[in-house]
Each structure stands twice: as structure tokens, then as C-alpha cells.
C-alpha positions in Angstrom: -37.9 -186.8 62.3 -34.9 -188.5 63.7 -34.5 -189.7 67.2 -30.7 -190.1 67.0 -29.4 -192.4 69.8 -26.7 -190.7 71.9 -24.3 -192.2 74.5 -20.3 -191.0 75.9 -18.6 -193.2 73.7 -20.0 -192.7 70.4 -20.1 -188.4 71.1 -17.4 -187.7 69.0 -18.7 -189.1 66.3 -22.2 -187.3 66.6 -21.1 -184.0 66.6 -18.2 -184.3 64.9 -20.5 -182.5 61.5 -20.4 -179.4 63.6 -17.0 -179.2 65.3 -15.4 -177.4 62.2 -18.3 -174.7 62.6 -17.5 -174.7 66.5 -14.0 -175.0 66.4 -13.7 -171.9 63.9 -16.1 -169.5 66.4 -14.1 -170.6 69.3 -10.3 -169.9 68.3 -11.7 -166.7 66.4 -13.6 -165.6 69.1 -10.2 -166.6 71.6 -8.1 -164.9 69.8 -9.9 -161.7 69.9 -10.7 -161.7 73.1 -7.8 -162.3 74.8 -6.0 -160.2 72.3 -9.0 -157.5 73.9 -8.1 -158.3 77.6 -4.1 -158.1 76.9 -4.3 -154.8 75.0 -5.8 -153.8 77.8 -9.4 -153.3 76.6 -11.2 -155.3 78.9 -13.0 -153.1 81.5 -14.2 -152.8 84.7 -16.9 -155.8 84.5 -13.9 -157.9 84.1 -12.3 -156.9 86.9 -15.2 -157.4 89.1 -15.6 -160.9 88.0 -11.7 -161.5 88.4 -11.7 -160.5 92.0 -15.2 -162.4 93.1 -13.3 -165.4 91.5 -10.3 -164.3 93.7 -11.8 -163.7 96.8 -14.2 -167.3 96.5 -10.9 -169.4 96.4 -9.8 -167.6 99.1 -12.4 -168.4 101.2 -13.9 -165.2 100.8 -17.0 -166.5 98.9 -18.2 -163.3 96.6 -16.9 -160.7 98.3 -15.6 -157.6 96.6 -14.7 -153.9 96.5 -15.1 -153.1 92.9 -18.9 -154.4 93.2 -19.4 -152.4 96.6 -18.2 -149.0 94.8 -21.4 -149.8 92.8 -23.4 -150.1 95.4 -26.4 -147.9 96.4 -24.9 -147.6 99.4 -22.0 -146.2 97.9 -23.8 -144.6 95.1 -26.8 -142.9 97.2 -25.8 -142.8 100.8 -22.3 -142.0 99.8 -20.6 -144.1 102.1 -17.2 -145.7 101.7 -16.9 -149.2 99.9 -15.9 -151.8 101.8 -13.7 -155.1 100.9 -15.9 -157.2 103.1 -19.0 -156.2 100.8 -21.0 -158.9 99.2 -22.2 -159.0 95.7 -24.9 -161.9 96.3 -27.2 -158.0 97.1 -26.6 -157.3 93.9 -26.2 -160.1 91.5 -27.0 -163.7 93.1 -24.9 -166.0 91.0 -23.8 -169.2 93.3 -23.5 -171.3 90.2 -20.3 -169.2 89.6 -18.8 -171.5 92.0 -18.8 -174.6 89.8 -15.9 -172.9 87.9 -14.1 -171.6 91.1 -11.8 -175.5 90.8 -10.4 -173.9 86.8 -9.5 -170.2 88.3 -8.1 -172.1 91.2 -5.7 -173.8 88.9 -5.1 -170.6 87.1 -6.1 -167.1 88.9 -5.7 -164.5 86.5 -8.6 -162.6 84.4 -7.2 -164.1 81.4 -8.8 -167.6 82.7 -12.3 -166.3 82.4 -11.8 -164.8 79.2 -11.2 -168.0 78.2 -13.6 -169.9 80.3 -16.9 -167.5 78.6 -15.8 -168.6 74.9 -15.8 -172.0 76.2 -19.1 -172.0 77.8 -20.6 -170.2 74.7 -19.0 -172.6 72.0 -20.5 -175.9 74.4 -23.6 -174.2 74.2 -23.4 -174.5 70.8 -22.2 -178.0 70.7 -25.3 -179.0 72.8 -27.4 -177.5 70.8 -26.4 -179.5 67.8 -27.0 -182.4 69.7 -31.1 -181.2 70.9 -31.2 -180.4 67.2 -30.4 -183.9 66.0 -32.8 -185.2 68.1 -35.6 -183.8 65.7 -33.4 -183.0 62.3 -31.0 -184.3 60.0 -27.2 -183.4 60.2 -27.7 -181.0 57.6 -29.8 -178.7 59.4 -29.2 -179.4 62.6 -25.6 -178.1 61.7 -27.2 -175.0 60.2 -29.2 -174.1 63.1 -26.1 -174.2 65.2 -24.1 -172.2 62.2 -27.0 -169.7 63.2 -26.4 -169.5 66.4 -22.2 -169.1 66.1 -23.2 -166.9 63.4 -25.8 -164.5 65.6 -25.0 -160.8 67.0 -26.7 -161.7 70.1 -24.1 -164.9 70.0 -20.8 -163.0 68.6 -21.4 -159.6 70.8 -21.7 -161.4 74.3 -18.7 -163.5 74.0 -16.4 -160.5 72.9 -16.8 -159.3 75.9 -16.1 -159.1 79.4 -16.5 -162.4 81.3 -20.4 -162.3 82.7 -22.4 -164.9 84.4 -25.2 -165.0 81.5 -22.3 -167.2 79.4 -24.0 -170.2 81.4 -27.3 -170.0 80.0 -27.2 -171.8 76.2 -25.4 -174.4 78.0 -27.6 -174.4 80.8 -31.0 -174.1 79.1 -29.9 -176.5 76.3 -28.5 -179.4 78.0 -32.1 -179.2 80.1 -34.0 -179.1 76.7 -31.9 -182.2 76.0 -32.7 -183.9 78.9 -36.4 -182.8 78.7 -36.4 -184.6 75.1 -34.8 -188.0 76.3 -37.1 -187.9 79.7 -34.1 -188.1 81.6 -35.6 -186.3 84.3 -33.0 -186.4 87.5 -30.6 -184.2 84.2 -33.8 -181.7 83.9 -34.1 -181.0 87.4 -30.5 -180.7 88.3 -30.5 -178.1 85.1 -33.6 -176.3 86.2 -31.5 -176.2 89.5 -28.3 -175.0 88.0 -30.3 -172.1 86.1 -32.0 -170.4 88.7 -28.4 -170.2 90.3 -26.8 -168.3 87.3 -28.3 -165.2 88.6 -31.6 -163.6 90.2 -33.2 -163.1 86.6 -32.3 -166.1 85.0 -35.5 -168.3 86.4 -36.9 -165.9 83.6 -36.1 -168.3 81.2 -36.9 -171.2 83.0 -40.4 -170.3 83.4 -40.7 -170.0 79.6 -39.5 -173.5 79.2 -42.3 -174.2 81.3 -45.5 -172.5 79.6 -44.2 -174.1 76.3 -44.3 -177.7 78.2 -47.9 -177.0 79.8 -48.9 -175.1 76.3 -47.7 -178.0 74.0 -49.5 -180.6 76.3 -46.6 -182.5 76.1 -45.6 -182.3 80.0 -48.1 -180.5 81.8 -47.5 -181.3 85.0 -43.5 -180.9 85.2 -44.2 -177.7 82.7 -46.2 -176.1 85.7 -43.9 -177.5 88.6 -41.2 -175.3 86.7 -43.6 -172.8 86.3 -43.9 -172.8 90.3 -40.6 -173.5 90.9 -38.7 -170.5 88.8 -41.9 -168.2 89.7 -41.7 -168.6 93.1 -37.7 -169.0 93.5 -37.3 -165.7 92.0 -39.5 -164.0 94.4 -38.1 -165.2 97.7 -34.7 -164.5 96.1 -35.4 -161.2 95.2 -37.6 -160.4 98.4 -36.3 -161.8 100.9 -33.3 -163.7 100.5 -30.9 -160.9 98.4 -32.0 -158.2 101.0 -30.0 -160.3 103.3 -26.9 -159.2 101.9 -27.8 -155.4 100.7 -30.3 -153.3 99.7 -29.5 -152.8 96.1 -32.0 -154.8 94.6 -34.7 -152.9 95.9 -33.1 -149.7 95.6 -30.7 -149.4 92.8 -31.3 -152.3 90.6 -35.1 -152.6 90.9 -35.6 -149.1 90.1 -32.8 -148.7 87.4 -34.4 -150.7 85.2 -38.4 -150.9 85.8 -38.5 -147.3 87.8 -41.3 -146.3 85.7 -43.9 -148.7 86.8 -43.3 -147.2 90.5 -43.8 -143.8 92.3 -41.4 -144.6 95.4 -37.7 -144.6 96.4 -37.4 -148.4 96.3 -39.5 -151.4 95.1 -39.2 -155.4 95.5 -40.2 -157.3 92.4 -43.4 -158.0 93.6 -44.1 -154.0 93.7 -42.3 -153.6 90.3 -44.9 -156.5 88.9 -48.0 -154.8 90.6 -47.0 -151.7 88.5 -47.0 -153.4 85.3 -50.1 -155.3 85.3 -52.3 -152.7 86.9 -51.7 -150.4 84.2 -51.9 -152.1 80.9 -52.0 -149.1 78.8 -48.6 -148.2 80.1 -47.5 -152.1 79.6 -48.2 -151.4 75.7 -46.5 -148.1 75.4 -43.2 -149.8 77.1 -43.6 -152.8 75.1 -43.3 -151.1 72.0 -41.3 -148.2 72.4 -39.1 -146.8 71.0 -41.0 -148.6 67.7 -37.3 -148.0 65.7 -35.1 -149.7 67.9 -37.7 -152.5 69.2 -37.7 -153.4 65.6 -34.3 -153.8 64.8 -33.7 -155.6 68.1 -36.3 -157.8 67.0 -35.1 -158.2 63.5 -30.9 -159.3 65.0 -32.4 -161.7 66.9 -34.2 -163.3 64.2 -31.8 -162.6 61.4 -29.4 -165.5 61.7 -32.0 -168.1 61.7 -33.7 -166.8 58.5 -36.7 -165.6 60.6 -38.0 -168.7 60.9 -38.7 -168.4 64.9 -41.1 -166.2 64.1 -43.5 -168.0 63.0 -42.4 -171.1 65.6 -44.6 -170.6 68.3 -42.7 -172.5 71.2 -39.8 -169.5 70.1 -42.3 -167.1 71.3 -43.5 -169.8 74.3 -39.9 -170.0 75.2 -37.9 -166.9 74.4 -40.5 -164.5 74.9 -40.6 -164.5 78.6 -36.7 -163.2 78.7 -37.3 -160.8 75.5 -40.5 -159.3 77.6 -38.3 -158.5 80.8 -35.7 -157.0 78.1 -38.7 -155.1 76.4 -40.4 -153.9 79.6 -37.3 -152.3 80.7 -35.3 -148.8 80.3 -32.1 -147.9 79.6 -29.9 -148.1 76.5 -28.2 -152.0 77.8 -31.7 -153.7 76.8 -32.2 -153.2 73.4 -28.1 -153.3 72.8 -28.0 -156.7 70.6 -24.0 -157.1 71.6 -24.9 -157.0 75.2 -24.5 -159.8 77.9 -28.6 -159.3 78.1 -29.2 -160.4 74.5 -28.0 -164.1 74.8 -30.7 -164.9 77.3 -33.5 -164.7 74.2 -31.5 -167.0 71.8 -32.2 -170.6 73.2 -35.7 -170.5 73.0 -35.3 -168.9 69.3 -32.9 -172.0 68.5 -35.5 -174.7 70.1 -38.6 -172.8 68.4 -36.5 -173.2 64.8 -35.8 -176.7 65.9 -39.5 -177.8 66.2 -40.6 -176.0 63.3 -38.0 -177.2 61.0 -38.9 -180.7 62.2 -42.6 -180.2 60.7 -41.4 -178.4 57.5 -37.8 -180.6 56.4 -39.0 -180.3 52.7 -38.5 -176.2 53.6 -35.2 -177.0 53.3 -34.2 -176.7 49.5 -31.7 -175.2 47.4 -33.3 -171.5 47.4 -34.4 -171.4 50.9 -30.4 -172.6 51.8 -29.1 -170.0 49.9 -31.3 -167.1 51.7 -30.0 -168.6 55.0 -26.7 -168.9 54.1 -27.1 -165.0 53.2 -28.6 -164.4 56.3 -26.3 -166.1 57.9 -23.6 -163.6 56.1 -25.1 -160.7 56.1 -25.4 -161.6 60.6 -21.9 -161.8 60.8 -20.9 -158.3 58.9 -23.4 -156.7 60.9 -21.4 -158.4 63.9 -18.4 -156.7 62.8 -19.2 -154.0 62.2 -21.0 -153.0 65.1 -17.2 -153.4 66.7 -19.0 -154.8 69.6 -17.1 -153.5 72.9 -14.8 -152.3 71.0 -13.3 -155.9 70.5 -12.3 -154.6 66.6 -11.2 -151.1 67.9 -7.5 -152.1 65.7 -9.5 -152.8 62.8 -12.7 -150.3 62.9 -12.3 -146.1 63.9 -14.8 -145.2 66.6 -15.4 -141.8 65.3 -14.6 -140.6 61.4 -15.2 -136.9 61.8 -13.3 -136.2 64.3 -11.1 -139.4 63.0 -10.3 -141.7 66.2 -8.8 -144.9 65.3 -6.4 -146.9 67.2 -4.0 -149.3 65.5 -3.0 -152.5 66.8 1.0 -151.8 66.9 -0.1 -148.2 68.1 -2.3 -150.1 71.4 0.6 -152.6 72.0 3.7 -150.3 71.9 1.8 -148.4 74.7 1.1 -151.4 76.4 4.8 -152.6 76.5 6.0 -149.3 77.1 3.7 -147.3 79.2 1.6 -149.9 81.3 3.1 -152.8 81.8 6.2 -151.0 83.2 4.0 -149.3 86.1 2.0 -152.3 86.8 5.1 -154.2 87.6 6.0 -151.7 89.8 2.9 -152.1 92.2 3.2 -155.1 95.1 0.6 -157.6 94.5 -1.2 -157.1 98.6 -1.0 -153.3 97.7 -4.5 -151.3 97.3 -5.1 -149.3 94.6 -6.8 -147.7 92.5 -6.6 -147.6 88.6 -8.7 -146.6 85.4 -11.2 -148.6 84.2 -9.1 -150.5 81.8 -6.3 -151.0 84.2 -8.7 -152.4 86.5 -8.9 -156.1 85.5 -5.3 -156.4 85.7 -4.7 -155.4 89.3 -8.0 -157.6 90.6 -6.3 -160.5 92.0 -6.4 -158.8 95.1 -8.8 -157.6 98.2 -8.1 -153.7 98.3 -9.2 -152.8 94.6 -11.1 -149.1 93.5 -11.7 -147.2 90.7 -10.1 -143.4 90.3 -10.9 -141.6 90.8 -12.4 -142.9 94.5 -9.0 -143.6 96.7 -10.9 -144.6 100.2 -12.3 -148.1 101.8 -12.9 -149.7 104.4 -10.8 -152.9 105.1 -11.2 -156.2 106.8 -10.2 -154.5 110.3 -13.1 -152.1 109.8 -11.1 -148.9 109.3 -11.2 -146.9 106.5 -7.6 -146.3 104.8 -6.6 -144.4 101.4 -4.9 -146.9 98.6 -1.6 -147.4 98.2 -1.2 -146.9 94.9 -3.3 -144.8 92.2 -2.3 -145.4 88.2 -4.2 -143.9 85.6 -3.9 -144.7 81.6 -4.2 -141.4 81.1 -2.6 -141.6 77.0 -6.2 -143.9 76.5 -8.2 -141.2 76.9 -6.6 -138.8 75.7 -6.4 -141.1 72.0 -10.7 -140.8 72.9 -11.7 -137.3 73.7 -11.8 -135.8 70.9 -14.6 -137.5 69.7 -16.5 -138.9 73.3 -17.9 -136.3 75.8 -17.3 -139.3 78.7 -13.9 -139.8 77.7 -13.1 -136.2 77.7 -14.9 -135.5 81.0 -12.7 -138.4 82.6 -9.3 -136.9 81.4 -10.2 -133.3 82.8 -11.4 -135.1 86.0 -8.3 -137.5 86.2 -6.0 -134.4 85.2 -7.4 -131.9 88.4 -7.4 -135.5 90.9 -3.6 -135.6 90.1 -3.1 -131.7 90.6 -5.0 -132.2 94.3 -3.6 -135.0 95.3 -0.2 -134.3 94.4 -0.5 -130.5 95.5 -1.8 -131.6 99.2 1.4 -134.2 99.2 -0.9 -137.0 99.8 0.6 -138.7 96.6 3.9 -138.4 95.0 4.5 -139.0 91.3 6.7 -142.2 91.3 7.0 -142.8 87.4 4.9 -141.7 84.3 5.7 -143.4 80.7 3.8 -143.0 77.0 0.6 -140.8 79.5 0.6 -143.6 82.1 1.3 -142.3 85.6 1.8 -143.9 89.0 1.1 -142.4 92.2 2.6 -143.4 95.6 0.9 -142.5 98.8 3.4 -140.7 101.3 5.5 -140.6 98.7 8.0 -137.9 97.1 7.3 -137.3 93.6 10.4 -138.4 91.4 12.2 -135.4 89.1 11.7 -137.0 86.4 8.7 -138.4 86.4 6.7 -134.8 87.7 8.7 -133.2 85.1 7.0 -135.7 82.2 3.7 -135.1 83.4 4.3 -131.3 83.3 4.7 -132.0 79.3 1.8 -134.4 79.1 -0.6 -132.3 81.3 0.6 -129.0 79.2 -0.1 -130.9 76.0 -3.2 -132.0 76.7 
């Protein structure tokens, strides 16, 4: 066991055995994402991120009218989205504001591309260093290869930006601090975690039954215990409500429905549901078997499966794999979702301990199955093209064959996009497709098509200014996706209304990209394109 001194001026030197490893993941994992956001394949996520960041520096602390569209408001009541709408109903994530001084020195969704691969890389970093506390360079640089190396790593950070990117950093650096009793950095990081977002005092609270279960810290293990218990039901109960009604009656019910017979729950209903029907409990937990398996078996894959049989893995990352498991929809088994990087820390601490009690373990043979565990992690992060990050490189569908190249994806982008885009005023409103979205956020009047009304800061509803749809990007897709096909036939008939009532006028269409003008007359040119287009599609 090694209890490796560390102070600021010798940091360098401690990690530098890992910065190759880290320095690789992080200008791979650059590249590709921002060559994702610039070919405009970063979606609609993005673009809700972008304009919260926008509207906080501008006073305007998480405001926005892309989240509000998503509202159940919006959603159920069908009312109009607002600009003045605030996200904190839906997703409470204050610590986003430590980062608002970075987008303030450069305001553009690009910056939090960037800004997630750097979180996610000093997560790694960090946990090099809670690894030496215990290991040996050798394998504290392997456990951290594991985690550069893991789907559940690799998957979130190709991505859009999301406010899960916080937690290795977060839930390390407290693990760190827990390790060296440095107790004033544990609390300020049990602090910072509860403020990523509602759910994230999830993980805390597993931190805390593994320090009351190892009898190590009892009494700060249940303090947290308390703390990220009870924080997450005032949040959730009374505090969110505050702001909106969508935890109780979108969010709540999207994902834990099935454990209530009502039209809206709080947590506290949703966790009366579970425990007072354990048979239930056990059918959720389990099913389906196929997919509950292979979640299991990506998680556990890059780290040679030793957290299985660590049991302050299961103290520690069970708690946020339960909330995964518990739940419906397709998101929380998805191993390259935002939702799967919440489990890995306390899978990376469990290995940690165990490998602290077993060095001898780590032999020739046993390095060479991790190594091709390690290996055989990172081809099935490839191909599993997660959000489409590899869609130059991979074909989405063989039969029928739907493949974009790279040149193909940037010849449209420099001659179809970018063109229109320039053509729209930056204090404009408008609305755009999905993948349009993120570029056109740096402003307070943002939709999606095909919805074209809001209601702005003087409390009257008005129609955008501008409406541009990528239409050419769905059209590359339908063949082979129902959603993508659906889209283009609605997009096509919203253009045929809303240029048939004169409410828009075709001002330019290039390479299945058009631009709509409200008020506006419809250019020759430009009407007579999207004759050809429309007819060919």
C-alpha cells in the first residue's frame, strides 16, 4: 500500500505516468467532437446548454426557450414556450455557474464542447492520483487506462455538452479528500455535487453507506447520508416546483411512471411506490434480463471485472446503477449515454481498494487479460458509433445502405448551411432543425420547427423571424429511419402551409437547406430550387 505524499509543486511530477494516457483521450476525444459540433452533428441538447450559458452571462441566470418547448407545460397543456422560462423546474444544475467565467470569455457552443472533454480527462487525472494513494504507478495508471478506455467513459464525452461531465471530477477529488481527511475539501465537494443536478446526491449518498459500511467514518458517512437524502427531497419537493411543474409531472413520471397510478408524483410518491411493492421492485430490477446484462457487463468490462467482486463498487456505484435499473425508457440501459458515467466512479474506487488487498493479482497473465479487456472496451466503443460521433467512418444502416462521408457532410456544410446561417441577424428569432439548433443558440428567441410561436420578455406572444431547416440531412436518413422520414414529410407540408398562407417567403435554399423570412416575398430563384428538391424527394 503506498500513501504517496502530494502537494502543488511536485504535481507534475506525480501524474506525469498517466498524462500520455490522458493526453491521447483528450485530443482524440477533441478532435472528434468538435469535428461533431462543426459538421453540424451536435443536436438539440447542445443547443439548450449553449443558450442557458448565454442567457446566465447575461444576467438571465438559466433561462431558456429551447428547454421551455420541452416543458410539460408546453408538452401537455399545449401552451406557448416562453423565453423567460426557467430550467431550474426541470434540471437544477447551479454548479453550471462555476464555468459561466470560460463561456464568458468565449460564448459559442464550441466552448462547451471543449469544456466536457476537459472535465472528463481531469476526472481521470484525479483519479490517478486517489489511485496512488493506495497503488503503485503501474496500476494506478491502469485503472485510469480503464476508465479513458470505458464505453460509459468514451460515449458521454462524444456527445453533447451535459451537466453529468462534473461528476468523475466531482466525486473523485471528494474521494481524495476523504482519503487525506482533509475535510473542509470533502464538504465543499459534497456541496458542489448535490449542485450538478437534482439526481446527482444519488451518488453522494453511496459514498456515504460505503463510509458507515467500512466503519471507517461512520459518523461523516451518515451526515452525508442525511445531507444528500434529505437535500434531494426538499429539492425535488419543494424547492424545483418553485420554478415549474415538470418534475412532478413530466419528469417524475417519465421515468418511474410505473410505480404510480396518478397524473403526477413527487419523489417521495415515486419511492412509496417502490418499496411498497417489492415484487414489482424485482421484476424492474432485472428486466429486460438481456439488456440488464450487457449493461452490466460494459460497465465492468474495462476494468477486467474486478468491481465485481469489490464490494465498496457495489457500496458506492450501486446506488446510481439502482436509480438507472429502477427506471424505463431506452436512455437507461444506453451504455454511451450522459446517464452511464454516473456509475463509473464508484466502479473505479471499488477496483482501487481491492487491488490494494490483492497487488500480487497483478502478474504477467492477469495484465495481459486487462490489456485485452481494455481493447476489446474501446472497439466496442467504436463501433457502437456513439451519437453518431463516427457517422464519416461507420454507415447507420447497411440494407438500405446509409452512410455519410466526411467530404460529403462538409461540402454541404460550406455550401448549403453556413451560407443561410450567415444570412440570419444574430437578435433575430428563429427556428431551425435539430442540428441547426446549436448554432443559432447564442440568443433569447430560439425554437425548434417545426413550432414557430413564443412568448417574449414583453409577455406577448410573436412568430419567429426566421425558420431554416437542413432539409438535405434528412433526406441522406430516411430511407433507412421511420423518425427521420416522418420529419422530412412533416418539414416538407410546414413549408407548403406556411409559404401557401404568405406568412413566410422563401428567401434562399442551397444543397436541401432552405431559409424562410416572415413577411417576406419568396425569391424566384430560390422557390423555384425547392420546386426541384420537394419534387425529388
Amino acid at each position: 500500500m503506498s500513501k504517496s505524499r502530494l502537494n502543488l509543486s511536485n504535481l507534475f511530477t506525480f501524474i506525469k505516468p498517466v498524462l500520455p494516457i490522458a493526453g491521447v483521450f483528450f485530443v482524440i476525444c477533441l478532435v472528434l467532437v468538435l469535428n461533431r459540433y462543426f459538421s453540424f452533428y451536435a443536436s438539440f441538447d447542445q443547443g439548450i446548454f449553449n443558450q442557458v450559458f448565454w442567457n446566465n452571462i447575461h444576467g438571465r441566470f438559466f433561462q431558456s426557450s429551447l428547454s421551455s418547448s420541452l416543458s410539460t407545460n408546453v408538452v401537455h397543456a399545449s401552451e406557448v414556450p416562453t423565453v423567460f422560462y426557467h430550467r431550474l423546474g426541470q434540471h437544477f444544475t447551479p454548479a453550471l455557474l462555476l464555468w459561466a467565467p470560460i463561456y464568458a470569455l468565449f460564448p459559442n457552443a464550441a466552448t462547451l464542447a471543449v469544456l466536457l472533454v476537459t472535465l472528463i480527462t481531469a476526472g481521470g487525472l484525479m483519479l490517478y492520483v486517489l489511485a496512488r494513494q493506495y497503488l503503485e504507478p503501474p496500476l494506478a495508471v491502469a485503472i485510469a487506462s480503464s476508465y479513458y478506455a470505458a464505453n460509459a467513459v468514451i460515449g458521454p464525452t462524444l456527445c453533447n455538452f451535459h451537466d453529468i461531465s462534473q461528476i468523475p471530477l466531482f466525486i473523485f477529488t471528494l474521494l481524495l479528500a476523504m482519503e487525506k481527511r482533509w475535510w473542509w475539501l470533502f464538504w465543499l465537494m459534497a456541496g458542489l455535487i448535490v449542485l450538478v443536478r437534482e439526481d446527482a446526491g444519488v451518488s453522494l449518498f453511496g459514498v456515504g453507506v460505503y463510509m458507515v459500511l467500512s466503519k471507517r467514518f461512520p459518523r461523516n458517512g451518515l451526515a452525508v447520508c442525511t445531507f444528500s437524502f434529505g437535500y434531494m427531497l426538499l429539492l425535488t419537493n419543494l424547492i424545483m416546483p418553485l420554478f415549474s411543474d415538470d418534475i412532478s409531472k413530466r419528469f417524475m413520471l417519465e421515468r418511474f411512471g410505473q410505480y404510480v397510478d396518478a397524473e403526477e408524483a413527487t419523489t417521495l410518491d415515486v419511492i412509496w411506490g417502490i418499496v411498497s411493492n417489492p415484487v414489482r421492485l424485482l421484476v424492474e430490477l432485472v428486466t429486460p434480463v438481456d439488456r440488464t446484462i450487457r449493461y452490466l457487463l460494459g460497465q465492468l468490462l474495462p476494468f477486467a471485472f474486478i468491481p465485481a467482486i469489490a464490494p465498496a463498487s457495489w457500496s458506492i456505484a450501486g446506488f446510481p446503477l439502482l436509480k438507472l435499473l429502477l427506471g424505463k425508457g431506452d436512455s437507461v440501459l444506453a451504455i454511451t449515454i450522459r446517464y452511464a458515467l454516473s456509475v463509473v466512479p464508484g466502479l473505479c474506487y471499488g477496483a482501487i481498494l481491492w487491488w490494494a488487498k490483492h497487488p500480487k493479482t497483478f502478474n504477467p497473465s492477469f495484465r495481459r487479460f486487462w490489456i485485452f479487456c481494455i481493447s476489446l472496451s474501446l472497439i466496442f466503443s467504436f463501433t457502437s458509433n456513439p451519437n453518431r460521433t463516427f457517422y464519416f467512418a461507420i454507415p447507420d444502416s447497411v440494407d438500405p445502405w446509409v452512410h455519410v462521408s466526411l467530404p460529403t457532410q462538409w461540402n454541404h456544410v460550406n455550401k448549403g448551411i453556413r451560407p443561410l446561417l450567415a444570412q440570419i441577424p444574430p437578435d433575430a428569432g428563429v427556428s431551425a432543425t435539430t442540428y441547426l439548433v446549436p448554432h443559432l443558440s447564442n440568443r433569447r428567441q430560439i425554437l425548434r420547427l417545426p413550432m414557430l410561436e413564443l412568448r417574449n420578455d414583453n409577455q406577448k406572444v410573436v412568430k419567429m423571424d426566421y425558420a431554416i431547416a437542413d432539409l438535405w440531412q434528412l433526406q441522406q436518413y430516411a430511407p433507412a429511419f421511420r423518425g427521420d422520414r416522418g420529419l422530412l414529410k412533416q418539414l416538407i407540408d410546414f413549408v407548403d402551409k406556411v409559404t401557401n398562407n404568405q406568412e413566410y417567403g422563401i428567401i434562399d435554399f442551397r444543397d436541401g437547406v432552405i431559409l424562410l423570412k416572415k413577411d417576406a416575398v419568396s425569391d424566384e430563384k430560390a422557390v423555384d430550387e425547392w420546386v426541384k428538391f420537394r419534387e425529388q424527394v
